[in-house]
C-alpha positions in Angstrom: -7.5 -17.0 30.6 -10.1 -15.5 28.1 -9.7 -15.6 24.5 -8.2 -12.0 23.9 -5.4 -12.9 26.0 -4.2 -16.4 24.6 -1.1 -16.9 22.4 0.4 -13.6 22.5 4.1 -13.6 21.9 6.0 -13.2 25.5 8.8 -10.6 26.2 7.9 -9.0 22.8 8.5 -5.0 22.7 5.4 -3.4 21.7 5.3 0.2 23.0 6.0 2.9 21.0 9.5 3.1 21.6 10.0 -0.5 20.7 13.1 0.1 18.4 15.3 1.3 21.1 14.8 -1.6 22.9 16.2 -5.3 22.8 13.7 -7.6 21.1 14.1 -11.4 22.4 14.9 -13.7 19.2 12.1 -16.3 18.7 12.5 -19.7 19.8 13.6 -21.4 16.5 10.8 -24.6 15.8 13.9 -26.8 15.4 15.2 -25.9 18.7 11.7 -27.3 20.1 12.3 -30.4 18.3 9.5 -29.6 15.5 10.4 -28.0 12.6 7.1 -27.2 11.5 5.9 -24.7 14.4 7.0 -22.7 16.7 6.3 -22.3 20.5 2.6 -20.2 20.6 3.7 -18.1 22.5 6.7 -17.2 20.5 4.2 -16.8 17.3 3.3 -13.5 15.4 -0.2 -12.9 16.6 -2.2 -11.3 13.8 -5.8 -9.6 13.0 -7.0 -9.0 9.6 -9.2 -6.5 8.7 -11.3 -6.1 5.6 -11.9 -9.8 4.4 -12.5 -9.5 0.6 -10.6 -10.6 -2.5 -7.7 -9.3 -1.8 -7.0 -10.2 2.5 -8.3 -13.7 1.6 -5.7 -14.5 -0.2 -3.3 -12.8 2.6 -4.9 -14.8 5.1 -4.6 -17.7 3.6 -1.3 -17.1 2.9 -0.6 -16.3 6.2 -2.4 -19.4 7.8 0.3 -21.8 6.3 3.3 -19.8 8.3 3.9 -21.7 11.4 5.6 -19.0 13.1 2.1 -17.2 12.7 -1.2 -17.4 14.8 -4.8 -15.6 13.4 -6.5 -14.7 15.8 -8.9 -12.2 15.1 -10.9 -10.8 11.3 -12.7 -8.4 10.7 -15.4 -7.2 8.3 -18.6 -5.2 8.0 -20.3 -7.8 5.8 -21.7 -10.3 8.1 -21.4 -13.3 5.5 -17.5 -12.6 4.7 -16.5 -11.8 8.4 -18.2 -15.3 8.9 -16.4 -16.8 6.1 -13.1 -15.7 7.4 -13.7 -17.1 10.7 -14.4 -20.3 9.5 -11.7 -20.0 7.5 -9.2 -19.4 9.8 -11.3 -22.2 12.2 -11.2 -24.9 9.7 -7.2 -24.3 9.4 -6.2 -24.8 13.3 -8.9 -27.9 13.4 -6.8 -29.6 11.0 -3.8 -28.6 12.8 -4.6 -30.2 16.3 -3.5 -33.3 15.3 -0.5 -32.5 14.2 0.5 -31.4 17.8 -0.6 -27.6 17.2 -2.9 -26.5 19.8 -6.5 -25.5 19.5 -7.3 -22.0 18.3 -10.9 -20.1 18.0 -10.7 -17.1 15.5 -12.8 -13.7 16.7 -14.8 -12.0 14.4 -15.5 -8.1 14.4 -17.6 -5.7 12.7 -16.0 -2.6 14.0 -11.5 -2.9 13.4 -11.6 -0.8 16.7 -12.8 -3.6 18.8 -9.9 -5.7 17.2 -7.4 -3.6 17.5 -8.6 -3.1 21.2 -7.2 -6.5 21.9 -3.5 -6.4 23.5 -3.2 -9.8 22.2 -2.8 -9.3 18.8 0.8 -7.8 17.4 0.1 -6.6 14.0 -2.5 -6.5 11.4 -3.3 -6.9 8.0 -5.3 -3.7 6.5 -7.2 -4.3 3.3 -10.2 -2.1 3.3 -11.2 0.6 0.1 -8.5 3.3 0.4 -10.5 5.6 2.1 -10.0 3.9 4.7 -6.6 3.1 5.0 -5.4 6.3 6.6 -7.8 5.5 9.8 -6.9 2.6 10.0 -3.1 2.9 10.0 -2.9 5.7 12.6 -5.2 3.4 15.0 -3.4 0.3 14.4 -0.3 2.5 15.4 -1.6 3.9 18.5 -2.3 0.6 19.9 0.9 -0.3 19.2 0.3 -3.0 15.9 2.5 -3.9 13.2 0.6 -3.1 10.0 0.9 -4.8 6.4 -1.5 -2.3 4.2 -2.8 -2.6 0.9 -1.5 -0.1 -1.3 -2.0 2.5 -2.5 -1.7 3.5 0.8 -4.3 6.4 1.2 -6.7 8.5 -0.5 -5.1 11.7 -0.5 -1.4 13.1 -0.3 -2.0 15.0 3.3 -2.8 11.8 4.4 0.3 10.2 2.8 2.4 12.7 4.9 0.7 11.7 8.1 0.8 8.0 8.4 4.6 8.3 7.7 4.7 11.1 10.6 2.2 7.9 12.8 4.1 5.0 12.1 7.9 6.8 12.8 6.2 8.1 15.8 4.5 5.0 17.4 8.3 3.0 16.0 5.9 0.2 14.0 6.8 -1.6 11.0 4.5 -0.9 8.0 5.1 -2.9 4.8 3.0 -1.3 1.7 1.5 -3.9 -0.6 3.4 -3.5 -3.6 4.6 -6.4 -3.9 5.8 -5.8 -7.4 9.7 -5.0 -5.4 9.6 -8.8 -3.9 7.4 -11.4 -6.0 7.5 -12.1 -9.8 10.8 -13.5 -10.2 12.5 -10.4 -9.3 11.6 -9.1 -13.0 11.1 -5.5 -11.4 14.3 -6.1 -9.2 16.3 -6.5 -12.2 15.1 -3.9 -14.6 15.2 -1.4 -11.7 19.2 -3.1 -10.6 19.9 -2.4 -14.2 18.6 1.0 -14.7 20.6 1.8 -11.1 23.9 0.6 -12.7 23.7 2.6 -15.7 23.1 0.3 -18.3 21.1 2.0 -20.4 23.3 5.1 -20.0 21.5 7.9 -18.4 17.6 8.1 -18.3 15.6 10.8 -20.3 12.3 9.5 -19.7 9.7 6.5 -18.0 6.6 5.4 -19.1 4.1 3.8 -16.8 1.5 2.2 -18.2 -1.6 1.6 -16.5 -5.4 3.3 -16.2 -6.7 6.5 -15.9 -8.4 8.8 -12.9 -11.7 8.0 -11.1 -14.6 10.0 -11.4 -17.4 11.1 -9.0 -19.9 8.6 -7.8 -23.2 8.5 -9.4 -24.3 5.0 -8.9 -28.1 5.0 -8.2 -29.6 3.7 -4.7 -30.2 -0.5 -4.6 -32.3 -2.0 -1.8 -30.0 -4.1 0.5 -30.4 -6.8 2.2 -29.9 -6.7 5.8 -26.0 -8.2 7.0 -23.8 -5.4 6.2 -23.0 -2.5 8.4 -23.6 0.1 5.3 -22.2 3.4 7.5 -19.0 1.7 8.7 -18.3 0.8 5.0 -18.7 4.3 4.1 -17.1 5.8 7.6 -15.5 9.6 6.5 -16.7 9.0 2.9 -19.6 10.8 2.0 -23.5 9.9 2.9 -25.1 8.0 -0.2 -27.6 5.3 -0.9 -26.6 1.5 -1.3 -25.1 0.1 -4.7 -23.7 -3.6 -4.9 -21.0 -2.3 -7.3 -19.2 -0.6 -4.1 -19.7 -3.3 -1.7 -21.0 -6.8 -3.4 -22.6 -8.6 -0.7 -20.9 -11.7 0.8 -18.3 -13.5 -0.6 -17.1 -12.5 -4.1 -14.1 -13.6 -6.3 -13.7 -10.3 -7.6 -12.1 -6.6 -6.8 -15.1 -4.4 -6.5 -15.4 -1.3 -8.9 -15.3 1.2 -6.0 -12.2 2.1 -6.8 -13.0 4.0 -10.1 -14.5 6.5 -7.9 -13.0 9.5 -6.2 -14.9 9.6 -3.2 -13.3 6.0 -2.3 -10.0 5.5 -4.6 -8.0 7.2 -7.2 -9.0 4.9 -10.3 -5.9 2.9 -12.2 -3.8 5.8 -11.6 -3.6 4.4 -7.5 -4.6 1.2 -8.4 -1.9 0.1 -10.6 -0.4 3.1 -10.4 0.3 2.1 -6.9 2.5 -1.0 -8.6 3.7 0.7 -11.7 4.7 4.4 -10.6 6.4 3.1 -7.2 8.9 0.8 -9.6 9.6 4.0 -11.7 10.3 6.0 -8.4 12.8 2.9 -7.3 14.5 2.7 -11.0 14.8 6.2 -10.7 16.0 6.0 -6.7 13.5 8.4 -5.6 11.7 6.4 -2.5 12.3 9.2 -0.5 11.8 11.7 -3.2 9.1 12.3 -5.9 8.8 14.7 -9.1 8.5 18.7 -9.0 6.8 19.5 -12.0 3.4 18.1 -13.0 1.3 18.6 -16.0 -1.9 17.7 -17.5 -2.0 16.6 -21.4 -3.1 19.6 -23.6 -6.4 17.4 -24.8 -8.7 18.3 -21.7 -11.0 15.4 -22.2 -8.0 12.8 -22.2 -7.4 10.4 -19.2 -3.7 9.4 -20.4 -0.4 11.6 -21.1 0.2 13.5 -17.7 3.9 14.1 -17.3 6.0 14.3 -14.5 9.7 16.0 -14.4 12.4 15.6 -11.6 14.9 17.9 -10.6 17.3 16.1 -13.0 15.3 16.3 -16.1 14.1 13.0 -16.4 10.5 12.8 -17.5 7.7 10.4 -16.1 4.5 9.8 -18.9 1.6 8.6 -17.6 1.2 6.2 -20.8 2.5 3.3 -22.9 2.2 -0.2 -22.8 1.2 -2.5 -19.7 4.6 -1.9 -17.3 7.4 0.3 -16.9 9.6 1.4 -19.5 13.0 3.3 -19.1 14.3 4.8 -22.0 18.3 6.3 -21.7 20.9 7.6 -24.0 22.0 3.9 -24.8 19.0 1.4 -24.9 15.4 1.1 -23.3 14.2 -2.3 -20.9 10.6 -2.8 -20.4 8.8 -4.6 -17.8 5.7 -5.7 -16.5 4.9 -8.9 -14.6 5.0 -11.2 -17.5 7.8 -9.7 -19.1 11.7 -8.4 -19.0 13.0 -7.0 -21.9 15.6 -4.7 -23.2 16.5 -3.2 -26.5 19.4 -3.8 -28.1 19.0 -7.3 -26.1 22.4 -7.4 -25.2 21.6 -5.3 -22.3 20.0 -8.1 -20.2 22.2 -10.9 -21.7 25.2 -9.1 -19.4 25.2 -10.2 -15.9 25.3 -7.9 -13.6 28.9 -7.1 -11.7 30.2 -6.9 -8.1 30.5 -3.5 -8.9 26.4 -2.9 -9.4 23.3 -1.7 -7.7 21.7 -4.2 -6.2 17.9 -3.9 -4.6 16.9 -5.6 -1.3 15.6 -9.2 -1.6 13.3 -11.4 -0.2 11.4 -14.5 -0.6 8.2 -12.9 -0.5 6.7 -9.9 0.2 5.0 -11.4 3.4 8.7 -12.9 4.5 10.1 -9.4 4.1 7.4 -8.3 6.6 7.5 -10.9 9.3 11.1 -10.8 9.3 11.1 -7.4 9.7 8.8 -7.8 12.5 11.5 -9.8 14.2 14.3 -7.2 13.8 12.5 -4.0 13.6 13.9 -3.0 10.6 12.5 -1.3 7.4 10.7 -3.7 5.0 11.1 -3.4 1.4 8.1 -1.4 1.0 8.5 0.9 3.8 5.9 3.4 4.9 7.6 6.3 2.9 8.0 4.1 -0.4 4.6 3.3 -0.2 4.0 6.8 0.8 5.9 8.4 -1.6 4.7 6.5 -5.0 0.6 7.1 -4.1 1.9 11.1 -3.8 3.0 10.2 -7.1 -1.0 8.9 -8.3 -2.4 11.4 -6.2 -0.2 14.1 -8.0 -1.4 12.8 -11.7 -5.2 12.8 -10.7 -4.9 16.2 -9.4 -3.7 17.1 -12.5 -6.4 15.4 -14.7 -9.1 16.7 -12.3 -8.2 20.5 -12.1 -6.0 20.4 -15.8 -3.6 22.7 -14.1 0.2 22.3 -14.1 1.1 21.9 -10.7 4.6 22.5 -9.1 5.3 19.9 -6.1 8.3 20.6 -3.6 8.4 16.9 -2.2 10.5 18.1 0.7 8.0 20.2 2.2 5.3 18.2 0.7 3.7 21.8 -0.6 1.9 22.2 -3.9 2.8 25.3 -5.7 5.5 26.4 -3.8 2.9 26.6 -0.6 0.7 29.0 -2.5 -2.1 30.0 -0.1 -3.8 32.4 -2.6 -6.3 31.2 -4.8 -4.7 31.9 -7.8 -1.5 33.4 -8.3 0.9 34.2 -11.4 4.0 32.0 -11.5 6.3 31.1 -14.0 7.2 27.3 -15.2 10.8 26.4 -15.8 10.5 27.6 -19.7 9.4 31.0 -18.1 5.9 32.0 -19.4 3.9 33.4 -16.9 0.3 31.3 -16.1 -2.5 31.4 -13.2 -1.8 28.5 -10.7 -5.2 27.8 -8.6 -4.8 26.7 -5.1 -5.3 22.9 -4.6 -6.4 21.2 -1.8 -3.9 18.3 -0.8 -7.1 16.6 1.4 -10.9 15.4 1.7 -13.4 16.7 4.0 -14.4 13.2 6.0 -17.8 12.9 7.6 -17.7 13.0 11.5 -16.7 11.2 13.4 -14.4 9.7 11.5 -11.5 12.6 11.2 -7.6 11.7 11.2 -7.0 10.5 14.7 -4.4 12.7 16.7 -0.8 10.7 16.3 
């Protein structure tokens, strides 16, 4: 038996109509008499691809869960695909004596050759956004579960079309914001709070975070030879080398390529991604999203976009670190360090039988692998995740063209499907104003267009 066909999980349903069929239970490590593993073949085989700051920490994370076996990473920078490997390597060695078997990790430059193994169940995506999209729809049509990085893609058409790919292809997807599952439940509370009515009904959020990117103008910086500088770019467009995009080898930091628009949306997806998606579940609107966008009146200013939804309640891009909502009886503000309310009364009240309560889960990564298990939704489902970067995407757009745009979030249209270049329509207070068309995607550089789903 070769390596690419070791350890996968037996009887488990991966085609694409996996959810209408009956998915085996694991063997439970206790009922093979070691609690701290279960049988390999019974394990959640996984691949990780994109090994920097961010799916290091997921795959070491990952490595400790014995109902999990790595078996393949994934990079286009020679020295941290190597570093993952050994990684993963160094992990199983250890293991061996403990009664786990023996386990060699594959490395790839290229995600397709990982994904082209029919060994692996699901994979870890944590690439720059403008990648994600790809990515997903691949994983999907080789029939992987996929844990993504948020925000989930680099433009809104895209948003549409992974949800239209993973409902297709019947995989589990959980988005990275892990803001719903990990820091004490601070956001699960303020948002189980808002959902009850506690602070009476809501007139308005403030998300507090950064601003939009900006085009790249980094100069051209010699490289040195180990990293695969076209598959880092892929659709995004031709340019020179700069270490600020893609610091070479192993680095304890994010990379600033998200503060340009050719790769990421800036803070407004970044934490936007975290901040925005707990105002859209406050506001129970994960399937859902704002319909009236606009820009602040100062042109040069990269805070103060507002966002209305059909029941009045107003979204500010603005305020400090968190989420604040603000009703007709009190205000509660959180971030991840913090959970208050004013008057404080409102968070000294337990919570009743009789109130909204959010899903729960150990972690973010539990919510996933258990979902795995039972093919059901995770927390941050592919339309949650979805949904809140159509929210970012929907605030750059509006910093970017300083137009007030209308969004119908059913039929995921901008400006009531306006195919004109510009048109007169009225806003809700009824003056009349010239609404340009907006494109809702990105050319991509071939070959690297949205696969077929």
């Amino acid at each position: 038996m070769n390596d690419d066909a070791k350890l996968s999980r037996r009887g488990f349903a991966r085609t694409a109509g996996a959810t209408s069929l009956a998915v085996p239970a694991f063997v439970s490590a206790r009922a093979l008499g070691r609690e701290e593993q279960a049988a390999a073949g019974e394990r959640i085989t996984l691949g990780f691809i994109g090994m920097g700051t961010m799916n290091r920490y997921h795959l070491t994370t990952l490595l400790r869960r014995p109902e999990v076996q790595v078996l393949a990473v994934c990079d286009c920078d020679t020295k941290r695909r190597e570093n993952a490997q050994k990684t993963v390597d160094d992990h199983y060695n250890k293991q061996t004596s403990k009664g786990r078997e023996s386990a060699h990790c594959r490395a790839y430059n290229d995600f397709r050759d990982l994904l082209k193994r029919t060994d692996i169940d699901a994979v870890v995506i944590a690439t720059p956004d403008h990648w994600h999209a790809i990515q997903i729809i691949e994983a999907c049509k080789a029939g992987k579960d996929i844990y993504c990085e948020k925000p989930l893609t680099l433009t809104i058409h895209e948003a549409k079309v992974v949800i239209d790919a993973v409902r297709k292809s019947a995989r589990v997807l959980q988005t990275g914001s892990q803001q719903r599952t990990e820091f004490d439940g601070k956001f699960r509370t303020a948002c189980e709070y808002v959902r009850s009515g506690r602070l009476g009904r809501i007139l308005t959020v403030h998300a507090g975070l950064g601003g939009p990117s900006h085009p790249c103008n980094l100069p051209a910086e010699p490289m040195e030879p180990g990293l695969d500088w076209e598959l880092w770019l892929g659709p995004a467009p031709q340019r020179p080398y700069h270490s600020t995009l893609s610091p070479r080898g192993v680095h304890k930091h994010f990379p600033a390529w998200r503060n340009y628009q050719e790769y990421s949306g800036g803070g407004m997806t970044d934490f936007g991604a975290h901040h925005f998606d707990i105002a859209q579940w406050g506001l129970g609107r994960d399937e859902s999203g704002p319909y009236h966008v606009q820009p602040p009146d100062d042109e040069k200013a990269e805070r103060g976009v507002r966002y209305w939804y059909d029941d009045g309640v107003e979204l500010v891009h603005g305020g400090p670190s968190g989420v604040t909502f603000m009703g007709t009886i009190g205000m509660i503000h959180v971030d991840r360090d913090k959970l208050t309310s004013m008057p404080a009364e409102i968070l000294k009240r337990p919570l009743e039988k009789k109130d909204v309560r959010m899903p729960r889960a150990k972690s973010h990564h539990d919510d996933w692998l258990e979902c795995i298990k039972t093919r059901k939704d995770p927390i941050a489902h592919v339309e949650v995740g979805a949904r809140s970067v159509t929210v970012c995407h929907l605030g750059n757009l509006a910093y970017w063209h300083r137009q007030v745009l209308y969004w119908d979030p059913d039929a995921w249209q901008l400006n009531n499907g306006l195919e004109a270049q510009s048109e007169i329509v009225h806003t809700p207070m009824g003056e009349g104003i010239v609404v340009k068309a907006i494109p809702l995607d990105r050319e991509r550089r071939d070959p690297w267009q949205l696969p077929e789903i």
